[in-house]
C-alpha positions, -999 to +999 in steps of 0.1 A: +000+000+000+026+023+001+026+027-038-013+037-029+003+062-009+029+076-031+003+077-063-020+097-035+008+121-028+016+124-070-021+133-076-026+157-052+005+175-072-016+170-102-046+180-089-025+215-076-008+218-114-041+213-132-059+239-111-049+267-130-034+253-161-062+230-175-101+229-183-128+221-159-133+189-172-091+179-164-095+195-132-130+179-122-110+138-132-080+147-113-103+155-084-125+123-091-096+103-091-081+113-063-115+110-042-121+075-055-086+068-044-098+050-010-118+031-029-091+011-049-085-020-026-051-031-039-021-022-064-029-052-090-063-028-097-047+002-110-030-020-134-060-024-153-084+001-163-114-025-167-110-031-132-109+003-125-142+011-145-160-016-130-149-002-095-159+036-102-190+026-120-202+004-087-190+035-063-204+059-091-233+047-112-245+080-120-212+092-135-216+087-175-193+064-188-168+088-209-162+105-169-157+066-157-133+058-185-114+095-182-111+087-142-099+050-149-072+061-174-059+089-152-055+067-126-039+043-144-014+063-162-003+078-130+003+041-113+021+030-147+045+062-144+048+058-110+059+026-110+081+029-139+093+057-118+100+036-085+115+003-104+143+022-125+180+010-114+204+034-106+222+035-141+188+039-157+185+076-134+216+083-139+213+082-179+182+101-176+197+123-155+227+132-178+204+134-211+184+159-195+219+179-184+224+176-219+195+187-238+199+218-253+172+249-244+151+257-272+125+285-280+098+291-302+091+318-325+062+329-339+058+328-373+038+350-394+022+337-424 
């Protein structure tokens, strides 16, 4: 449960990042997701989003099913990156942390046609 936990902590970040930098309906999933978050009973769940939609749409079953699926897929993105996150070896961070040291700034122009 302590990847439960962590993903808690991560969406709450989301939640705070989409609050001013997304539409209504981003803002109103992350919120979803993280209030269905109690509700998810163990980590092999978030690996599936079927198992997530039948979950939300038992907790929720007057949520249409686009808002189910959006709520399922956020929250299983965000355990898949997690995880990916939490299971890299130490060469894989350091690689990614040299690309990134590496990568050179860019900026965009506007172009007038």
């Amino acid at each position: 449960m302590e990847l439960i936990s962590k993903l808690q902590e991560q969406l709450v970040e989301e939640k705070e990042m989409l609050k001013t930098g997304a539409t209504s309906y981003r803002y109103r999933t992350a919120t979803l997701a993280l209030d269905f978050l109690p509700y998810v009973t163990s980590a092999d769940m978030l690996k599936s989003r079927e198992l997530l939609q039948i979950q939300l749409e038992k907790t929720w079953p007057t949520l249409d099913e686009d808002r189910i699926a959006d709520i399922a897929k956020f929250l299983h993105v965000s355990y898949v990156q997690l995880a990916n996150q939490l299971n890299r070896s130490s060469e894989m961070k350091q690689l990614l942390d040299q690309r990134r040291a590496n990568r050179e700034k860019f900026t965009l122009k506007l172009v007038k046609g």
